[in-house]
C-alpha positions in Angstrom: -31.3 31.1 -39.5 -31.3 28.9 -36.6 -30.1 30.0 -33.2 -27.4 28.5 -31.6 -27.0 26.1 -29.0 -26.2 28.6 -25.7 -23.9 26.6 -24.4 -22.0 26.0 -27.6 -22.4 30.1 -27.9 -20.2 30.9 -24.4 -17.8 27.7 -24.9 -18.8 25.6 -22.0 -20.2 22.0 -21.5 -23.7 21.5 -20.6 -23.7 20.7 -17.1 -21.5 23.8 -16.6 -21.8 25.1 -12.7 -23.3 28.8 -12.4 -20.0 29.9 -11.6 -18.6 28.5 -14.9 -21.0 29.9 -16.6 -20.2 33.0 -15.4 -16.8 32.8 -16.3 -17.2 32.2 -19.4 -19.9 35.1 -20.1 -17.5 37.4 -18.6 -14.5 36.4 -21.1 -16.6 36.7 -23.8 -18.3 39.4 -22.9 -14.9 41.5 -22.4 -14.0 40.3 -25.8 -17.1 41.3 -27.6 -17.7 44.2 -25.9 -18.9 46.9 -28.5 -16.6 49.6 -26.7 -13.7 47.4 -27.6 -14.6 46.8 -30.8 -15.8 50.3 -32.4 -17.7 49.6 -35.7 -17.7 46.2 -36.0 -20.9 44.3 -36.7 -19.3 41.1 -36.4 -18.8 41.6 -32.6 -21.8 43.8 -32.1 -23.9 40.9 -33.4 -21.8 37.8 -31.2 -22.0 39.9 -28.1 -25.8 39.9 -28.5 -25.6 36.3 -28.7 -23.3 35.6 -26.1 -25.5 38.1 -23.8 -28.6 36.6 -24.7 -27.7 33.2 -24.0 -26.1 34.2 -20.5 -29.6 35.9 -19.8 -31.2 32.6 -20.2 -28.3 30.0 -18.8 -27.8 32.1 -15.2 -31.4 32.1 -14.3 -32.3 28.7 -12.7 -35.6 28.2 -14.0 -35.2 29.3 -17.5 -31.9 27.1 -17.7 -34.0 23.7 -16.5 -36.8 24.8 -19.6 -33.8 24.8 -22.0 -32.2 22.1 -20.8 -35.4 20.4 -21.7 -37.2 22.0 -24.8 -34.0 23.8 -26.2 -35.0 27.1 -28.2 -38.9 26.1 -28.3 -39.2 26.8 -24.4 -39.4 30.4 -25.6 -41.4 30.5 -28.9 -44.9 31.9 -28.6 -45.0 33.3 -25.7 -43.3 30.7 -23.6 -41.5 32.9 -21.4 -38.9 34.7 -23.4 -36.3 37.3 -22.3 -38.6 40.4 -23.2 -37.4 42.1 -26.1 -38.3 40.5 -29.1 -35.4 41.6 -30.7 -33.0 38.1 -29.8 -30.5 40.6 -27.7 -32.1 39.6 -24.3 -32.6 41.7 -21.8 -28.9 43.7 -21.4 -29.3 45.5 -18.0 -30.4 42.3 -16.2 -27.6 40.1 -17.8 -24.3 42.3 -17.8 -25.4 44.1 -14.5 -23.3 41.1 -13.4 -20.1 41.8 -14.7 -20.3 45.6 -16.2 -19.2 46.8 -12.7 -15.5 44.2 -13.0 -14.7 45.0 -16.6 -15.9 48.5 -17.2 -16.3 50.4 -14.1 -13.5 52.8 -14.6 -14.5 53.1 -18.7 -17.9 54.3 -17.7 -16.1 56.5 -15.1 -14.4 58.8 -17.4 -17.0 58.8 -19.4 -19.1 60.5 -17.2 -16.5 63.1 -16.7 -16.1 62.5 -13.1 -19.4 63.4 -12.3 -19.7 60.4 -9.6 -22.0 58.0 -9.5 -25.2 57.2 -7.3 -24.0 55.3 -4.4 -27.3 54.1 -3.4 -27.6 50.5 -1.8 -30.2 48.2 -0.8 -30.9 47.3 2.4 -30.1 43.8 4.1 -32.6 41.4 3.8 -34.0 40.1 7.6 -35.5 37.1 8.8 -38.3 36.2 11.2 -38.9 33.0 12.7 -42.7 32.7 13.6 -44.4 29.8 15.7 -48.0 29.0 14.9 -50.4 26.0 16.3 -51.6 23.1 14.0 -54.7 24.6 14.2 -53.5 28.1 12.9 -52.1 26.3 10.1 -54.9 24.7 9.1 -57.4 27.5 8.8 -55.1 30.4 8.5 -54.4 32.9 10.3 -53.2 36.9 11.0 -50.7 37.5 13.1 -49.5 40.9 14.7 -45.3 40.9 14.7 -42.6 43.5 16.3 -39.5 43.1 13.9 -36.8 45.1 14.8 -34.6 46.5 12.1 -33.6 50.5 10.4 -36.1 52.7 8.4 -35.2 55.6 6.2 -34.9 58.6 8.6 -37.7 61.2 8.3 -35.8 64.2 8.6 -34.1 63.6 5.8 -35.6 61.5 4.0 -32.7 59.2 3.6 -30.0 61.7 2.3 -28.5 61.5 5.5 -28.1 65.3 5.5 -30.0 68.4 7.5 -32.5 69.9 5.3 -32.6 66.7 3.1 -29.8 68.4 0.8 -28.4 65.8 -1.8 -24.9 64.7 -1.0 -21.7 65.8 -2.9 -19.9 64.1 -5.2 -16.7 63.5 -3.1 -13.4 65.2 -4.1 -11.1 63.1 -3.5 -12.5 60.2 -5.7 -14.7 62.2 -8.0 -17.6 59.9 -7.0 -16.0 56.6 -7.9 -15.7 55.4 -4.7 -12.0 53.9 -5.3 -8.2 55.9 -5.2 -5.6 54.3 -7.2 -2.2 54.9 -6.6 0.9 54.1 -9.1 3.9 51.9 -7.5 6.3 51.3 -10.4 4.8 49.0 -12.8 2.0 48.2 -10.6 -1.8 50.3 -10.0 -2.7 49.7 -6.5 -6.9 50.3 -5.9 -8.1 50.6 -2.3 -11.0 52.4 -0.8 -11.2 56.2 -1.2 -10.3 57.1 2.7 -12.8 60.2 2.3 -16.1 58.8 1.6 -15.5 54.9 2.5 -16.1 54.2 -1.1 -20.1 56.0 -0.8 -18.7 58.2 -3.9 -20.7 60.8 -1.9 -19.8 63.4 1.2 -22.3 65.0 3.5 -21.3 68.3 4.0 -23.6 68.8 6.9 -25.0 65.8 8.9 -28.4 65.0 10.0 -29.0 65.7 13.7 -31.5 62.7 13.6 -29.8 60.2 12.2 -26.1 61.7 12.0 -25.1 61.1 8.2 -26.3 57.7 8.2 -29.5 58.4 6.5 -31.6 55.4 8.7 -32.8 55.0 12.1 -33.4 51.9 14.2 -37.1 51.4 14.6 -39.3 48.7 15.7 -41.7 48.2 13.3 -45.1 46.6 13.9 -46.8 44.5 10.7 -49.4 42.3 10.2 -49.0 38.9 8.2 -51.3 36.9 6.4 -50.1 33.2 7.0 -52.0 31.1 4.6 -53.9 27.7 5.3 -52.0 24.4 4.8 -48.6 25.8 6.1 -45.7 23.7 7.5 -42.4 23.8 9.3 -40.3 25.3 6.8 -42.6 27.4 5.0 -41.0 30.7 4.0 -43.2 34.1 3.4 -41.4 36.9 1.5 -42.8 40.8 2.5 -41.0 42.8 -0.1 -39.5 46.2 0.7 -40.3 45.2 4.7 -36.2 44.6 5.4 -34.0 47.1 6.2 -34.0 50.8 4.8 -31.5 51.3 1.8 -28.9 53.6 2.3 -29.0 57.3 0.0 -32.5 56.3 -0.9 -31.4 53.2 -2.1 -34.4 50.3 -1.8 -35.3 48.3 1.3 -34.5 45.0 1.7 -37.5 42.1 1.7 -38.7 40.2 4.8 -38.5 36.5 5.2 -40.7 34.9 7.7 -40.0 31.2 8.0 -43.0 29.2 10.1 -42.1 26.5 12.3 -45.6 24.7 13.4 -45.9 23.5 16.8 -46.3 20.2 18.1 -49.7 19.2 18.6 -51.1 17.0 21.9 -53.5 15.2 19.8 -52.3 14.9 15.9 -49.1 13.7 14.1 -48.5 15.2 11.2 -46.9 14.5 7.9 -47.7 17.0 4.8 -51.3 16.7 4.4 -51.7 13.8 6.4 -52.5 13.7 10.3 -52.5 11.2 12.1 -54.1 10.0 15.7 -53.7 7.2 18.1 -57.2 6.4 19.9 -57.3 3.7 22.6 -60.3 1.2 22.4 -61.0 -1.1 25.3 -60.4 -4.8 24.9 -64.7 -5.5 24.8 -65.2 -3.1 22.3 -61.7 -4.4 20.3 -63.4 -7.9 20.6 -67.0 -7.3 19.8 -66.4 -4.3 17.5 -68.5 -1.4 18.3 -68.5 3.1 17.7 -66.1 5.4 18.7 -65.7 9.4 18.2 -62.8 10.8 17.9 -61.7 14.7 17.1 -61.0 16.3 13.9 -58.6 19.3 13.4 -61.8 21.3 12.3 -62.8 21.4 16.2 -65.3 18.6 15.2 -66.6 15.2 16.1 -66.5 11.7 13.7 -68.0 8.4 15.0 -65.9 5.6 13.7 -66.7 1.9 13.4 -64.3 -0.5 15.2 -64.6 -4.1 13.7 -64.9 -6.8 16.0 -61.9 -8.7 16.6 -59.4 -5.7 15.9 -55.6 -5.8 17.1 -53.5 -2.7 18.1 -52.0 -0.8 15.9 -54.8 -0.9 12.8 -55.7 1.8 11.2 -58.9 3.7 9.8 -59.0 6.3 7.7 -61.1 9.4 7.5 -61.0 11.0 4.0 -60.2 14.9 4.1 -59.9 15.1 7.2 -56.4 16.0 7.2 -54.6 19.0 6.7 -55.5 21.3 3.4 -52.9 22.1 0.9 -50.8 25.5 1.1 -52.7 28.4 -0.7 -56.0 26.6 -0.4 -58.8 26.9 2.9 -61.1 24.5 4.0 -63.5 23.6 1.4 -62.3 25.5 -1.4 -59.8 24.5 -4.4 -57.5 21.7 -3.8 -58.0 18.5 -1.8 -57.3 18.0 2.1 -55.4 15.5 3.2 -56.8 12.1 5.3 -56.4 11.4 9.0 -55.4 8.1 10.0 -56.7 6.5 13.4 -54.5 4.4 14.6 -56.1 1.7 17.6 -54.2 1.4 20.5 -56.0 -1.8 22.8 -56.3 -1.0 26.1 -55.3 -4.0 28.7 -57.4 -3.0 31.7 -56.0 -2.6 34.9 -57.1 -2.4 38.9 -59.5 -5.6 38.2 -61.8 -6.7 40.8 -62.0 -10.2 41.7 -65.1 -11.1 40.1 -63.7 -9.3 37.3 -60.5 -11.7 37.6 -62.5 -14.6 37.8 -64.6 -14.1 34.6 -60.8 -13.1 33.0 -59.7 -16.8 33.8 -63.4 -18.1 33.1 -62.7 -16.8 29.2 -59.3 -17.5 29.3 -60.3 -21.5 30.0 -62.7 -21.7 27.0 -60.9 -19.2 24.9 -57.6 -21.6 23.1 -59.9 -20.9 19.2 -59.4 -17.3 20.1 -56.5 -16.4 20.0 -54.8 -17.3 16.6 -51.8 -15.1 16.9 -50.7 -16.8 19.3 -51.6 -20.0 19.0 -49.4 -19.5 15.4 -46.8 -17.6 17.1 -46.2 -20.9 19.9 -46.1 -23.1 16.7 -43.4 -21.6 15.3 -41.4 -21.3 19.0 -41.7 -25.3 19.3 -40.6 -26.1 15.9 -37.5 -23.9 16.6 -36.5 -26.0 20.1 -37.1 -29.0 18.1 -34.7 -27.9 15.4 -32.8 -26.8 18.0 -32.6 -30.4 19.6 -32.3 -32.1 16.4 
């Protein structure tokens, strides 16, 4: 039997927002729920179907594959949810909504016995400056990045002589009081444990009940060739320490390049403005100019050249991310631009071969001759 379309199966359009979708797997999923509906395949089998296609519509990439291949984008192989089974992967999906609808259910159910009130730490950021050359051959770099680490003498518990915390009393580890005011159920924060779920009977001397420490931490990066402002490296478990031996958070370290005396650059491209003097423009000649690489290129100027042309040299730009120099993937080209160089602090015999030139030079200069043209025939339209 053929599967449904996923958005048809949780009742919204296709351009539905996340937050839409959400809504809607939520409403259904409430409805379906098999908890709510004791012995009934019916439900069972739609609440699979609504879970499945949530699984697939929430994630961005897997939603852009269906939007474009439908069903097929997971046939064979093609990256399907996991199971094999067409329920999709149920943690992963109702982990987003179990805690709204059925939080006190699963409560009861454990007979009070609490639950784990283990977090994960914050996520922190970096900000790293490296030089155009760094980025284009690589580099490792030594950083200091302040932040908390699980404490050592307690291994995280966050109480003397690592002991586990208690399941607190006055919530029964739920982490939330609820109080009856005539027909209404008012839910706050359980005053005891600050809605942990958990007490520390006796609190680390170290760390006092916290469980982390603030710690610099020193690590070394790997920041790969062909990065650019904007570039973002993720060191998983390098962010804060997680509270009751929850997991740490991840490190983001965004790259700004710096700008460079010599070379522009855009992407893979750099670019460089040489200046040429006004013989060599005129009779063409050789230049050498730099290269990123630390080397040297000679470069053939034609004769008669005007400012601003360019030349190219192929690959001699910047290489692309996750690739060095001279392996996989192609570099980028460097563009010399020619700036012509009007010389200055002339002698006079220098002058007088200037104005010697000048006299026998009216073929020379077409530019101008064409721009004049054009002047003279707007003063006479002008007059007319």
């Amino acid at each position: 039997m053929a599967k449904r379309d996923y958005y048809e199966v949780l009742g919204v359009a296709p351009g539905a927002s996340a937050d839409e979708i959400k809504k809607a797997y939520r409403s259904k999923a409430k409805q379906l729920h098999p908890d709510r509906n004791k012995d009934c395949k019916v439900s069972e089998a739609a609440f699979k179907e609504v879970n499945e296609a949530y699984e697939c519509l929430k994630d961005d990439q897997k939603k852009a594959a269906y939007d474009r291949f439908g069903h097929a984008a997971f046939e064979n192989g093609g990256g399907g949810f996991g199971r094999g089974n067409g329920q999709g992967d149920f943690g992963s999906a109702f982990a987003d909504v179990f805690e709204d609808l059925f939080g006190d259910m699963m409560g009861r159910r454990a007979g009070g016995a609490g639950r784990s009130r283990a977090s994960r730490g914050q996520d922190l950021r970096y900000n790293l400056r490296v030089s155009l050359e760094e980025a284009y051959n690589g580099v490792q770099k030594a950083i200091t990045v302040p932040g908390s680490v699980a404490c050592a003498a307690c291994n995280g518990t966050g109480a003397e002589g690592a002991v586990e915390p208690a399941t607190c009393p006055t919530c029964s580890g739920m982490g939330k009081v609820r109080a009856t005011q005539g027909f209404f159920t008012v839910e706050r924060t359980c005053p005891t444990c600050n809605g942990q779920g958990q007490i520390v009977k006796n609190p680390c001397t170290e760390c006092r009940g916290a469980g982390r420490v603030q710690k610099e931490r020193t690590l070394s990066v790997n920041i790969p060739a062909g990065v650019e402002t904007g570039t973002r490296i993720r060191l998983a478990g390098e962010g804060d320490a997680g509270t009751r031996g929850g997991p740490a958070g991840d490190l983001y370290i965004f790259i700004e390049v710096k700008d460079h005396p010599i070379f522009l650059r855009d992407g893979r491209m750099l670019a460089c403005q040489v200046p040429v003097s006004m013989a060599t423009a005129a009779l063409g000649g050789e230049i050498e100019v730099p290269t990123i690489d630390g080397g040297r290129s000679r470069v053939k100027v034609p004769a008669g050249t005007q400012s601003g042309k360019q030349l190219r040299l192929r690959g001699k730009g910047m290489p692309p991310l996750r690739h060095g120099p001279g392996l996989n993937g192609e570099a980028g080209d460097m563009l010399i631009e020619l700036a012509v160089e009007t010389p200055v602090n002339l002698t006079s015999r220098q002058k007088e071969l200037l104005r010697e030139f000048e006299a026998t030079s009216a073929d020379n200069n077409p530019q101008t001759q064409g721009f004049f043209h054009k002047i003279k025939g707007f003063w006479d339209e002008m007059k007319g």
